[in-house]
N, C-alpha and C positions, 0 to 999 in steps of 0.2 A: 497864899500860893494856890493856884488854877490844878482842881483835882481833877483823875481822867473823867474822861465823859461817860457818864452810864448807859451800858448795852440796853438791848434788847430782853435779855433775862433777866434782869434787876428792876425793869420796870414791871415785867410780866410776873414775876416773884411779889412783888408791891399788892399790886392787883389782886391777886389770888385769897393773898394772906387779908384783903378789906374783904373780900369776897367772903371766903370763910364766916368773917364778924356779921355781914350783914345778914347772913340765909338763916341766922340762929335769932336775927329779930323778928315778934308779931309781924304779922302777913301788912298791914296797914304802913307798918314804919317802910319796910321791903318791898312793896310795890310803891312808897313816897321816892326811896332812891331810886329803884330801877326809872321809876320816871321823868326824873332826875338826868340821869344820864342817857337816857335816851334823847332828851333835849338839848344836853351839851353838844351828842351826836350829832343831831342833826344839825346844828348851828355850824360846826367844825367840817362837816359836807359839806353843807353851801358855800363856805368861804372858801375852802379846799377845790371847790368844781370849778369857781370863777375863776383862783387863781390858773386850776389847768387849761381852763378853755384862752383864758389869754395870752400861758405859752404854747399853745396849740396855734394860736392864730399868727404867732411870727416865727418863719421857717428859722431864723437865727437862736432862738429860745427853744427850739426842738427837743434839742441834743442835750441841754439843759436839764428839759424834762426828765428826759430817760435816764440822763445819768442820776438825778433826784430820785428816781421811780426805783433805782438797782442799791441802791443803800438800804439795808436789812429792816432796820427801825423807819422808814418813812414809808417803803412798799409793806408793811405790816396794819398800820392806822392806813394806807389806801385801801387794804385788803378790808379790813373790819369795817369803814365805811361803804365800802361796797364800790369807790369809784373805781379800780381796776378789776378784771377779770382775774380768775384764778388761774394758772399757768397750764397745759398742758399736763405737766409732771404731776401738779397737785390733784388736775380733775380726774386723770389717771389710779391715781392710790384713794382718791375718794373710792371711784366705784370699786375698789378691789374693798375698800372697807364695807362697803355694803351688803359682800358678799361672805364677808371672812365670819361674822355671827354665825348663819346656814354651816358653811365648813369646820367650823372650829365644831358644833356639834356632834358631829359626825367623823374629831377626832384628825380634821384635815387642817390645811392655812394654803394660803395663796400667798406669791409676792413680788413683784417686782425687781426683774433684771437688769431691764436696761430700756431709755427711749431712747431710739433713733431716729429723730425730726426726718423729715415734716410726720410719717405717715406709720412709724411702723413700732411696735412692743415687744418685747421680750418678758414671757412670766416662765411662775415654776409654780408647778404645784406642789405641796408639802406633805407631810405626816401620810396618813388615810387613803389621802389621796392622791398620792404620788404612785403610780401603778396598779391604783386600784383599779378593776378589769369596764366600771363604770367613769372612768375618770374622762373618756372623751363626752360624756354627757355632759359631767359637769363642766367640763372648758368651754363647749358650744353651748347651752343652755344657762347656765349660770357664769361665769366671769366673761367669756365673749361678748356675751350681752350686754351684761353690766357695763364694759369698757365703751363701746361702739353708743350705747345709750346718751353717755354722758359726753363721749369724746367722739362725733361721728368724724373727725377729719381721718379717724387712725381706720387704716386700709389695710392693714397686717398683721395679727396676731399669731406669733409663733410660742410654741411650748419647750422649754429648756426643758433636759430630763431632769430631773429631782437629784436632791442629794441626800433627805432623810426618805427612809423608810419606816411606813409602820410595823409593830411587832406582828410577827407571826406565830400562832402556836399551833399546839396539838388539836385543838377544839376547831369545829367551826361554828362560826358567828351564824348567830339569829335574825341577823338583818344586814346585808354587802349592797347598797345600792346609793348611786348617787345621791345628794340630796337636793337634787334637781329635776329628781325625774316624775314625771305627772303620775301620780296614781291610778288616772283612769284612761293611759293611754292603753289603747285596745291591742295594739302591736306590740303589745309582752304576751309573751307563750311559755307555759311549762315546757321545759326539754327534757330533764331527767331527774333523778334522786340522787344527792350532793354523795350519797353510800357507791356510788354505782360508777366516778371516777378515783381510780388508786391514787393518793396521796403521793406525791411525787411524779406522778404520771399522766397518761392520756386517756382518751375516749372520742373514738371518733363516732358521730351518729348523724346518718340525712336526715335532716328535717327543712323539709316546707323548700325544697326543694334542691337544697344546698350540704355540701358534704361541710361538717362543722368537727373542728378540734377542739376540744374540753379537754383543760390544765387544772390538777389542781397540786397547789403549793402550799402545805400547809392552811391556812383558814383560805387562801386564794385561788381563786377560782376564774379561770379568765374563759373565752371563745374566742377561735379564729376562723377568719375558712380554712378550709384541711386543703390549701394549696400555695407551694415553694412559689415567692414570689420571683423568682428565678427566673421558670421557666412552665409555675402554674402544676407542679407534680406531686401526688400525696405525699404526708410529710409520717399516714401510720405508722410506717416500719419504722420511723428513724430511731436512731437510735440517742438515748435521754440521758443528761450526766450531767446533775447539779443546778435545776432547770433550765439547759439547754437543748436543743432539739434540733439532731444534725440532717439535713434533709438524705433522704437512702440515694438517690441520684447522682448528685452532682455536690453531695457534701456542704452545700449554705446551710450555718448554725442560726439560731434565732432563739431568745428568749421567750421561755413559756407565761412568764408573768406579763412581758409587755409587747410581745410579737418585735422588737427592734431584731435589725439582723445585724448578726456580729459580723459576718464578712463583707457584709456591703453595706454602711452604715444605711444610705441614700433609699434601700427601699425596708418594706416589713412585712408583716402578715395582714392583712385586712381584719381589724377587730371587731366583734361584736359586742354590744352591751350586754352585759350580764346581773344579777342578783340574785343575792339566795336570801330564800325566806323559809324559815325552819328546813328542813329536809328537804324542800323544793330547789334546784334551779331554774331560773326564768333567766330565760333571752331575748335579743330583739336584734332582728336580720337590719344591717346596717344597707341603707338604698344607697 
């Protein structure tokens, strides 16, 4: 009797498990297989290219192709030979893995929400980094980059808000800053002493020519401009209840950890990048 036919996992299961046996042979025996199967490789490429390039050359066998190419097991060995490209979606979560080492140090993750073909991504940032007050660093300087590197066709990266949160406590950390941000860029400036904003509170101070609102929430510490995206009117007086921050004017609330405004979703506060390093905060006036 005809048993079903074996996935994709059962043969990748197989593999693994020869895999295992061989990596614990002398280096000699171990590079006799890998060369080995590099040479089956490449015999299985050639014959594999000729056969595509001959349904390639008649439009009736096209269609043929593709539907061959979209079955799980046969686009996996095109994939391992190397005769198809890797999709969009895949080159996509590559570059996010390239980045997620950097971030997970730092206590954060990245991940993918959603492609919407041809041109446009949808990410989240996670843990650390999800409202951390440097987290527009890390989007445009680390995962933007990374994305657009690998995938230049994508023309749109949008930032879903997060759904976890890192802990916050009583203390503040010894080191809040991106892990993307250059160490010797010149355009960081001490602003104040991390003592010097009340916990739960504000701190407005000009500097370098700009009125700036300094939040701090627990170990969080963000900057904004000290101006209601409203209508552009200081936000000192407002009054603060749970880190929100209701403008004295015209009443628009907005988050002090992430400048979003709660009554108008569509605009925010303009952030600044921010870091503290021991007892220091360092900023940097966003152009």
């Amino acid at each position: 009797m005809q048993g079903s036919k074996p996935d994709l996992a059962s043969f990748l299961g197989t593999i693994e498990r020869l895999e295992s046996i061989v990596a614990q042979w002398d280096d000699t025996h171990r590079q006799t297989v890998l060369a080995l199967r590099e040479s089956i490789d490449q015999l299985h490429k050639e014959a594999l290219s000729r056969i595509i390039l001959l349904f390639k050359s008649d439009p009736a066998t096209q269609a043929v192709l593709r539907q061959a190419a979209s079955d799980e097991l046969v686009y996996a060995v095109l994939r391992h030979l190397g005769l198809v490209k890797p999709s969009l979606n895949e080159r996509v979560e590559a570059a996010l893995d390239g980045v997620r080492p950097l971030l997970q140090s730092h206590g954060g993750n990245v991940e993918l929400v959603r492609l919407q073909l041809p041109d446009t991504v949808e990410i989240r940032l996670l843990g650390a980094c999800d409202g951390c007050p440097s987290s527009n660093l890390t989007l445009t300087e680390g995962v933007e980059k990374a994305i657009r590197e690998q995938c230049p066709e994508i023309r749109t990266i949008h930032k879903i808000k997060g759904l976890a949160h890192a802990p916050t406590g009583n203390g503040v950390p010894l080191h809040l800053v991106s892990p993307f941000t250059k160490s010797r860029d010149s355009s960081w400036m001490v602003a104040l002493q991390v003592e010097e904003i009340p916990d739960g509170g504000i701190l407005v101070k000009e500097l370098d020519g700009h009125s700036l609102l300094f939040s701090r929430q627990g170990s969080r510490i963000s900057c904004f401009e000290n101006a209601c995206a409203h209508m552009g009117m200081s936000l000192e007086m407002g009054e603060i209840n749970h880190g929100i921050i209701t403008c004295p004017y015209h009443g628009f609330q907005y988050s002090l950890t992430t400048g979003e405004c709660l009554t108008a979703p569509e605009v925010q506060l303009l952030p600044h990048d921010t870091r503290v390093d021991g007892p220091k905060v360092e900023m940097k006036i966003s152009r």
